[in-house]
C-alpha positions as CSV (number, residue, x, y, z in Angstrom):
1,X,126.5,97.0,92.0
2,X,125.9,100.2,91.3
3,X,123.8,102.2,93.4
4,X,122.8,101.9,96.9
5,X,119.0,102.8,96.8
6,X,116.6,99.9,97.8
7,X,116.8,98.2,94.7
8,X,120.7,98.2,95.0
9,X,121.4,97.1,98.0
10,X,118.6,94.5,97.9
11,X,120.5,93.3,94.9
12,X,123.6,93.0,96.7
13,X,122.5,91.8,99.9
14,X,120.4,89.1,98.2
15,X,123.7,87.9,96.0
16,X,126.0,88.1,98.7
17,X,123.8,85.9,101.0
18,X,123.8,83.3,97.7
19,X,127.5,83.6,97.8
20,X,128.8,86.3,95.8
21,X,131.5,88.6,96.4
22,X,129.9,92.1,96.0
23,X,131.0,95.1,95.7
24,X,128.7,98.0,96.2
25,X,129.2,101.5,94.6
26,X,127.1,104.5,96.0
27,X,127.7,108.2,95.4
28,X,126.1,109.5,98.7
29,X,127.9,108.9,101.7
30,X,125.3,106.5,103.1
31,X,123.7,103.8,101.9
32,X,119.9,103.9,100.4
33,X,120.1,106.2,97.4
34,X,117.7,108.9,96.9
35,X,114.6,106.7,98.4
36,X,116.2,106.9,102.0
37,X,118.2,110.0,101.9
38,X,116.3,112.2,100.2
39,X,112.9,111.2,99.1
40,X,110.4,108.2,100.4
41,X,112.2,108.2,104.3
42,X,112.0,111.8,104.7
43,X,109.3,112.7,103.3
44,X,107.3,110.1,105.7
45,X,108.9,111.6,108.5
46,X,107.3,115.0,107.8
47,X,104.7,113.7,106.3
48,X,103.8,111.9,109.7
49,X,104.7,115.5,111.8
50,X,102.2,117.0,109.4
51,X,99.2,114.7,110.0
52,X,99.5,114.6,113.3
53,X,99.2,119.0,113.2
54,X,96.3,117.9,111.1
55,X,94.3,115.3,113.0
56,X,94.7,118.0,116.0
57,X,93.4,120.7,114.3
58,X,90.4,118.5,112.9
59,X,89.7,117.2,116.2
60,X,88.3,121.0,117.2
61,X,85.1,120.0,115.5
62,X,84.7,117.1,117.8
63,X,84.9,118.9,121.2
64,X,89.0,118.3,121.6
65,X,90.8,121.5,120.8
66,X,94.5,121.8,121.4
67,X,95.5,125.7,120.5
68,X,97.7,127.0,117.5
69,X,100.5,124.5,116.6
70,X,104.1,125.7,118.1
71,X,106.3,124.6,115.4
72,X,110.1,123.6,116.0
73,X,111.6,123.9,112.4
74,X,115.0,122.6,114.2
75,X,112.8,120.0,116.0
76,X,111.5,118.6,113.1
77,X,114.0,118.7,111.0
78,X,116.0,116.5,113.4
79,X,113.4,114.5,114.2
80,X,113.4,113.8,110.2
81,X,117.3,113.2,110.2
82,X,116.8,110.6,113.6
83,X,114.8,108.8,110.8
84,X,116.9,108.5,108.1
85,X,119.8,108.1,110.3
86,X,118.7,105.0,112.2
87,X,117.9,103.3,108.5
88,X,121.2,104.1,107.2
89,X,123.3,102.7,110.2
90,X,120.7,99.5,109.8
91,X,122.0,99.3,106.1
92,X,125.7,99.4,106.5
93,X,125.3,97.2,109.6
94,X,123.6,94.5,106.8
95,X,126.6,95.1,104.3
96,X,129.1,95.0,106.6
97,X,127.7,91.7,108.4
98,X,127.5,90.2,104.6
99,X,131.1,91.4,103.9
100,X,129.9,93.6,101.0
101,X,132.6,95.9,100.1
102,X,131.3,99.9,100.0
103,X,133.0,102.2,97.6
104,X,131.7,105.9,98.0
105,X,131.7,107.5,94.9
106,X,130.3,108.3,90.7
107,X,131.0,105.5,88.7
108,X,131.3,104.9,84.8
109,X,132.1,101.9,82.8
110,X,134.9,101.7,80.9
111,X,134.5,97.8,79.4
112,X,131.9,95.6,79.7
113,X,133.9,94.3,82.4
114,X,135.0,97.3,84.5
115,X,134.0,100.7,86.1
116,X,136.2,103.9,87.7
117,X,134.9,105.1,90.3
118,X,136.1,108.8,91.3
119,X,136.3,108.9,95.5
120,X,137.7,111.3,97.3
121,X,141.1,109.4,97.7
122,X,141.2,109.4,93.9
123,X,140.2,107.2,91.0
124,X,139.8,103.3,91.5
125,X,138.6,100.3,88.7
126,X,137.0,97.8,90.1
127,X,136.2,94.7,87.8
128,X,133.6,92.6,87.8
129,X,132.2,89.3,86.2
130,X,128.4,90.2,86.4
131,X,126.9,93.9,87.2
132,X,123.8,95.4,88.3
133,X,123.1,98.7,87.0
134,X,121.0,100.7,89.8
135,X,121.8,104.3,89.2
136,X,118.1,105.2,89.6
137,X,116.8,108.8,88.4
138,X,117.0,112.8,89.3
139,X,114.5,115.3,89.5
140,X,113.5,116.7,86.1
141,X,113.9,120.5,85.0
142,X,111.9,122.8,82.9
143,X,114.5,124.6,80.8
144,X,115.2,128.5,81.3
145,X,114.3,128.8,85.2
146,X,116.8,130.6,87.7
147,X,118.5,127.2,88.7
148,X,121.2,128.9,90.8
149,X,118.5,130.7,93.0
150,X,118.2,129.1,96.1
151,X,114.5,130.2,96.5
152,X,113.7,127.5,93.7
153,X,113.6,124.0,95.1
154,X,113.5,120.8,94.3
155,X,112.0,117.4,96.1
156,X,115.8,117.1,97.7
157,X,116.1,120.7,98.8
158,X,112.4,120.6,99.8
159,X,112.9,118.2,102.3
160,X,115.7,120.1,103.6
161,X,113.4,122.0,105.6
162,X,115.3,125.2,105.4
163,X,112.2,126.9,106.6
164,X,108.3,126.9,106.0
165,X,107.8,129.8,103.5
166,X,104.5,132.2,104.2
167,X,103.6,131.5,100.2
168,X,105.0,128.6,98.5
169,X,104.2,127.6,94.9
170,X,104.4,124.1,93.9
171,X,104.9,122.9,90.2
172,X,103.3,119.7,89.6
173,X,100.4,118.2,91.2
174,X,101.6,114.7,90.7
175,X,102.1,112.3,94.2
176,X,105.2,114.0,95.1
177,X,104.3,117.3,94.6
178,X,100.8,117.0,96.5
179,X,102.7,114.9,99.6
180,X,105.4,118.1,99.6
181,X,102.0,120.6,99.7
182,X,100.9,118.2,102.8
183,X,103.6,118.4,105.1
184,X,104.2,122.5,104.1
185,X,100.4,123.2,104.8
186,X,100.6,121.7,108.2
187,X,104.0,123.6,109.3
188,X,101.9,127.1,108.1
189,X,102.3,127.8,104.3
190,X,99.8,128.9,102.3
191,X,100.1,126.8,99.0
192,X,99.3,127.0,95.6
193,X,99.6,124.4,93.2
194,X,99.7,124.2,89.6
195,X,99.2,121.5,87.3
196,X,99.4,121.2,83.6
197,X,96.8,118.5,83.3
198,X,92.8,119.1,83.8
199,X,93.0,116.6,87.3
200,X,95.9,115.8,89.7
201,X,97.4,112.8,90.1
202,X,96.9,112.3,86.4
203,X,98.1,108.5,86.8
204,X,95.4,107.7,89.7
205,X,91.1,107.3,89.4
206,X,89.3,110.2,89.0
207,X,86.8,108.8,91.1
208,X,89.4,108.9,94.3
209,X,91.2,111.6,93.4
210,X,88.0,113.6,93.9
211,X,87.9,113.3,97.8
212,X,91.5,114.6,98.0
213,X,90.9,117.7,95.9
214,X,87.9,118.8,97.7
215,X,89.5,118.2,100.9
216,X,92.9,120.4,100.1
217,X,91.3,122.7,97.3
218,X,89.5,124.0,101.2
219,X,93.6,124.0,102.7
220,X,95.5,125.5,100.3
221,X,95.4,129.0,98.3
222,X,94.7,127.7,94.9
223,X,94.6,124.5,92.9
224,X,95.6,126.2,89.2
225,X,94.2,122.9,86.4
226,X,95.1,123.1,83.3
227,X,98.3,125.7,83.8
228,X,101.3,126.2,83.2
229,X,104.2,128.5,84.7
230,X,105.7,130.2,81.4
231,X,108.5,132.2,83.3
232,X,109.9,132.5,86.9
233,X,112.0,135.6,87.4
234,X,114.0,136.3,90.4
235,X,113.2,139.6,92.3
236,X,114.2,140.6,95.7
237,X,110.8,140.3,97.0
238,X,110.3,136.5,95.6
239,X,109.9,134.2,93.1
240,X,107.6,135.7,90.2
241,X,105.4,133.2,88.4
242,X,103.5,134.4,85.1
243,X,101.1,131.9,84.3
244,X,99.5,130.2,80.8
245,X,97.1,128.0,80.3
246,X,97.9,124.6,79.3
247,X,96.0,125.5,75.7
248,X,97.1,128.6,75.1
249,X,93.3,130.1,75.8
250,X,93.1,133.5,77.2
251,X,92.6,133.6,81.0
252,X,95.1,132.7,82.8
253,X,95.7,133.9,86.3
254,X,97.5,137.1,86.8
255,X,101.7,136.6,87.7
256,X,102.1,136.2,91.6
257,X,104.8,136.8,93.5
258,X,105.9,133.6,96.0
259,X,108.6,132.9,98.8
260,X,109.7,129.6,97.5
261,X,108.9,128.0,94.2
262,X,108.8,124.0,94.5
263,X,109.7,122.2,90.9
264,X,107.8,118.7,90.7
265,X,107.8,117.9,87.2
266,X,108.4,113.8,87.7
267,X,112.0,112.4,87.1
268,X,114.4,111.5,84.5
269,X,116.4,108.1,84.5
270,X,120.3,108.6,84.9
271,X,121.3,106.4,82.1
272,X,123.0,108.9,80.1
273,X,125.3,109.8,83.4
274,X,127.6,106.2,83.4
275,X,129.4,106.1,79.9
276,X,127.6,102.9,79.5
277,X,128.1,103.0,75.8
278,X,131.8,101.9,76.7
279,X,130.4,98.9,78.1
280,X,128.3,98.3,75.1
281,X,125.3,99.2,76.7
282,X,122.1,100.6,75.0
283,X,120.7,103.6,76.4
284,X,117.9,105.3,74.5
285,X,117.9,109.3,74.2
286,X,115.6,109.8,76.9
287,X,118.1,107.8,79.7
288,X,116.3,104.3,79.9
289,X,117.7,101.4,80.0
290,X,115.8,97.8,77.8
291,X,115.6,95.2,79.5
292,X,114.5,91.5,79.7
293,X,112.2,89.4,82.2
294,X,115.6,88.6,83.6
295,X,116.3,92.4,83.9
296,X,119.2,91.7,81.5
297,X,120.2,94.5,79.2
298,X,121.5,93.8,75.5
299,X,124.9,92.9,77.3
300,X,124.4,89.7,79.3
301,X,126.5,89.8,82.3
302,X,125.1,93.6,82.7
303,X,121.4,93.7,83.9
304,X,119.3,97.1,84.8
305,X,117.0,97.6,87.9
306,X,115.0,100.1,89.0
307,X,114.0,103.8,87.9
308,X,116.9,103.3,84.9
309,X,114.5,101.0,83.0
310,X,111.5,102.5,82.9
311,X,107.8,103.2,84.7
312,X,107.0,103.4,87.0
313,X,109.4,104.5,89.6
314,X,108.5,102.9,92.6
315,X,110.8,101.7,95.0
316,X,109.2,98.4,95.5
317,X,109.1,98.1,91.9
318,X,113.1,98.5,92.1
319,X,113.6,95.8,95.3
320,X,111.5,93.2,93.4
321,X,113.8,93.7,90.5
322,X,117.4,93.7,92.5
323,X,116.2,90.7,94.0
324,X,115.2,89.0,90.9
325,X,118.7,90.1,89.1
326,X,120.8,89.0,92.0
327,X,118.8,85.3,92.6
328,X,119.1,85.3,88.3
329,X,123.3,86.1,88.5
330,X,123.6,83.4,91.1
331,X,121.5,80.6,88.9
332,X,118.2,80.5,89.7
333,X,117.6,80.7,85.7
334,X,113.8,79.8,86.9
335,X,112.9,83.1,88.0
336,X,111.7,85.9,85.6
337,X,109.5,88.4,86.2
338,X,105.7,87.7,87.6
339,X,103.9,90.5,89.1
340,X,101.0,91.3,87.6
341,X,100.6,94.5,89.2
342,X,102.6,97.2,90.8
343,X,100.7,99.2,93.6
344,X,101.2,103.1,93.9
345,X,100.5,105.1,96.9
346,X,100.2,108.7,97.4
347,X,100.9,109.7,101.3
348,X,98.7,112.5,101.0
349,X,95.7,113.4,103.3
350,X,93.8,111.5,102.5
351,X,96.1,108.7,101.1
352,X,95.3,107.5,97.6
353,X,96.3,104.1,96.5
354,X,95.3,102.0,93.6
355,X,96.4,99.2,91.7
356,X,95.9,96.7,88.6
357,X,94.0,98.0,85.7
358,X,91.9,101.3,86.0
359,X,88.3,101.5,84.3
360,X,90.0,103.9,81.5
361,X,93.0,100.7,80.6
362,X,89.9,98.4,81.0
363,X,87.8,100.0,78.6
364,X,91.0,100.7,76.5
365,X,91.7,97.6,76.6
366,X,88.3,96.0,75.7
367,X,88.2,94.1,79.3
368,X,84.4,93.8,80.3
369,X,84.1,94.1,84.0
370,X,82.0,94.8,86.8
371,X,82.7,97.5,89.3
372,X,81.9,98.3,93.1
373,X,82.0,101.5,95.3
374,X,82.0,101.4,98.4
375,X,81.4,104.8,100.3
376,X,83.2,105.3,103.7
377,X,80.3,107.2,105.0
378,X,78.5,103.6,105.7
379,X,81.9,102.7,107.6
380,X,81.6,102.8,111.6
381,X,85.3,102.9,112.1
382,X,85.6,106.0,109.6
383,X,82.6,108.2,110.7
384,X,84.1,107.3,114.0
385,X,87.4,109.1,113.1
386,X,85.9,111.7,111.5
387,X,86.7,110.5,108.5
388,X,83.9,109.0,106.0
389,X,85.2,111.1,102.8
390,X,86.9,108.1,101.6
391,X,86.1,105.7,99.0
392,X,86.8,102.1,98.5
393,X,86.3,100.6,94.7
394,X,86.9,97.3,93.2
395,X,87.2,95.9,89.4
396,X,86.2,92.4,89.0
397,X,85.8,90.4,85.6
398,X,82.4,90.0,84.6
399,X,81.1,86.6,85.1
400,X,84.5,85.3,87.0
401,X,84.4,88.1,89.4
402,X,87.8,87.6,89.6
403,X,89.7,91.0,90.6
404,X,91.2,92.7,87.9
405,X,92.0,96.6,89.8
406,X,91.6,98.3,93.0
407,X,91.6,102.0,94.0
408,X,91.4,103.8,97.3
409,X,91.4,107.0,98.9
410,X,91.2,107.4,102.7
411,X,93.0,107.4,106.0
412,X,95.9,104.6,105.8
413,X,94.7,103.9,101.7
414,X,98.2,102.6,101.3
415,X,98.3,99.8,103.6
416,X,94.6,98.4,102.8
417,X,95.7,98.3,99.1
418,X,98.0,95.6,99.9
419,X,95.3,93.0,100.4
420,X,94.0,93.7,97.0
421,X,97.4,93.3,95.6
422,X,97.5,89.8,97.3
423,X,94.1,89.1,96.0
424,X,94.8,89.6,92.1
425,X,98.3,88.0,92.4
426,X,96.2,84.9,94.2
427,X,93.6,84.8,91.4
428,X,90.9,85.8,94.2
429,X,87.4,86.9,93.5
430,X,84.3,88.7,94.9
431,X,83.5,85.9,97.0
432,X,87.0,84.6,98.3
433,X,87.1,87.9,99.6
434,X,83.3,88.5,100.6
435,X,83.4,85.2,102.8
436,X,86.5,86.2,104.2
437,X,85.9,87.5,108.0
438,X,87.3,90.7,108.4
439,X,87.3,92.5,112.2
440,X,85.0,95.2,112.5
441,X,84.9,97.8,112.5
442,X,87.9,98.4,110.9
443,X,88.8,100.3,107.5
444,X,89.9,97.1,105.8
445,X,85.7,96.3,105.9
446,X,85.7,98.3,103.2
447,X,87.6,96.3,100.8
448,X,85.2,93.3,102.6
449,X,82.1,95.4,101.6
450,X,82.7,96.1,98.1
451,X,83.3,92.3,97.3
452,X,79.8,92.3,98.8
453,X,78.2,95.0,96.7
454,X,79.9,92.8,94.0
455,X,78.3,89.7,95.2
456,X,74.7,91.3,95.6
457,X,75.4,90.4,99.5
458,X,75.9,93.7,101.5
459,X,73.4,94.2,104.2
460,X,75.5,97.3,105.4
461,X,74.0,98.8,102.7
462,X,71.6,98.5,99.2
463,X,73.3,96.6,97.0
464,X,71.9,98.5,93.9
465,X,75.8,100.1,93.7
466,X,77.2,97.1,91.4
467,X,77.1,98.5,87.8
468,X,78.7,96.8,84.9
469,X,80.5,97.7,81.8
């Protein structure tokens, strides 16, 4: 196995509980990969600090009103590191109770039936009958930035928490990028983020992505569309960003001077970094790895899991797939892959979470469907929180009703999204859902009221929002 992120070890955890000898190769010193370390664990740590500086300073306009945050960079952080901490000691509890062997260390194949792996008490081989490749991705780069400036970060050294810079400037305003702006808003910065497209979260509904934007474009210092950063130039004052717009027009915002730049570009895949050529391998210029529904590459003993072969780069998408690939290795030639959707989450505030087809791949896509909104400012648990900016909206097919997509933004939009996940893997539609009794009030009405608006039965409100296409 190689890699320890959570497709990785589910992989090897999974196999070694159907009887396999595993061996598990990880460079960081800890289990979990990037995911735990230095990405998805973290950033929820500070993510949660953040809204909880949040929710006190919106609570002001309610008649509660607790003062001017004190922030504890050194608390924080720690608290942040208690996190991850406690989940790593978990994990190598779990490989240690399945007798799965940890090597700490960069691996590369040299045969299709063996890797070195480079530890600090020197080189070792270790062979293997079947192999799961789980090298997962890095952070990408825009070419011709002062790299070896400290002042320039990345997701990893973002999450450091060094300090919270008085102007930061964040590249990308993808769902990393815009969870990053979250947590360093909170602690005190004054943010501005850039973003080459004309919307952010590019991959998401427009029509949810709009609440976000109008709540943070009131938060941060600027939200720059449709721009690029040309140059960054390293001056003793800061970081100087010269701006161009994304088509070259004329207007583009005057070169500022920050205190940290933040690089969110996406991620690459690592395939290029494990000499898999020697092991006969195909990796593509670009770092991806093909493979089957089995996750097998061209190589059949070698299979692929995870960010390595391709979109998107989830780690849930990465667990189903090590667990597939491990039950596959040990025999159970039944399973391939089945999910017909992947759900993505953006722990922003609000959250934004969506899943199966969009209305832009429906209409791509020639899919006739029928869509409902459902506005959180006719939800009695949001308005009581303060909350109603959020929006709940549902694709069904037209005439089945059967759910075909889901999209949400709002507090907590990443856990309601599951039970639209469970309905289009179930085959559910407007009306399994509608005459499903959900409490009230809760948020998770709202996925409850939209099959209504579908099913022309809301009372909660007129039901003239169902609109077909």
């Amino acid at each position: 196995m190689l890699g320890a992120g959570p497709g990785g070890y589910t992989a090897a955890f999974r196999a070694a509980d159907l009887g396999k000898k595993v061996v598990l190769v990880e460079r960081y010193a800890t289990l979990g990969g990037v995911c735990l370390n230095v990405g998805c664990i973290p950033s929820k740590a500070l993510l949660h600090a953040a809204k909880v500086i949040a929710d006190a300073e919106d609570m002001a306009a309610h008649g509660v009103s607790f003062g001017p945050p004190k922030i504890d960079i050194d608390g924080i952080r720690g608290f942040k590191d208690g996190v991850v901490g406690k989940l790593t000691k978990g994990l190598s509890s779990l490989a240690k109770a399945r007798k799965v062997t940890v090597v700490q260390g960069r691996a590369k194949f040299t045969s299709a039936h063996a890797v070195a792996v480079e530890t600090k008490e020197g080189r070792k081989v270790v062979s293997f009958d079947h192999c799961i490749i789980a090298a997962g991705s890095q952070s990408a780069r825009i070419p011709g930035f002062p790299y070896d400036d400290p002042r320039l970060l990345d997701s990893t050294s973002a999450l450091a928490l060094r300090d919270v810079p008085k102007r930061l400037l964040i590249i990308g305003g993808g769902i990393i990028g815009l969870e990053m702006a979250t947590v360093y808003d909170a602690l005190g910065s004054k943010v501005t983020v850039v973003e080459f497209m004309d919307r952010l979260i590019p991959g998401a509904d427009p029509d949810i992505v709009r609440p976000l934007a109008k709540r943070i474009e009131k938060r941060y210092e600027k939200i720059l569309l449709k721009t690029k950063v040309a140059k960054i130039e390293a001056l003793k004052e800061g970081l100087r960003a010269t701006y161009e717009s994304a088509d070259g027009s004329p207007g583009a915002p005057p070169p500022q001077v920050y205190d940290r730049v933040l690089l969110s570009v996406g991620r690459r895949p690592n395939g290029k970094n494990l000499a898999a050529e020697k092991a006969g391998v195909k990796v593509d210029e670009r770092g991806w790895i093909a493979v089957d529904n089995q996750m097998r590459t061209n190589i059949p003993h070698i299979h692929a899991i995870g960010d390595i072969v391709g979109e998107p780069m989830l780690a849930h998408k990465a667990t189903h797939e090590g667990k597939l690939a491990a039950e596959v290795i040990a025999g159970m030639h039944h399973h391939v892959w089945e999910a017909r959707t992947i759900p993505s989450v953006a722990y922003t505030d609000p959250e934004v979470a969506w899943m199966g087809l969009s209305e832009a791949e429906a209409k791509a896509k020639g899919v006739e469907y029928e869509k409902a909104l459902f506005p959180w400012a006719a939800s009695g648990r949001a308005i009581g929180m303060g909350r109603e900016e959020g929006l709940t909206k549902i694709l069904f097919e037209k005439g089945t009703k059967r759910i075909l997509g889901a999209a949400i933004v709002g507090l907590n939009a990443g856990e309601l999204i599951a039970e639209t996940v469970l309905a289009l893997e179930m085959g559910a539609d407007a009306e399994d859902i509608g005459l499903t009794i959900h409490p009230h009030p809760t948020l998770s009405e709202t996925v409850f009221f939209s099959a209504e608006i579908a099913e022309g039965t809301i009372t909660d409100m007129m039901p003239k929002a169902r609109t077909a296409s």
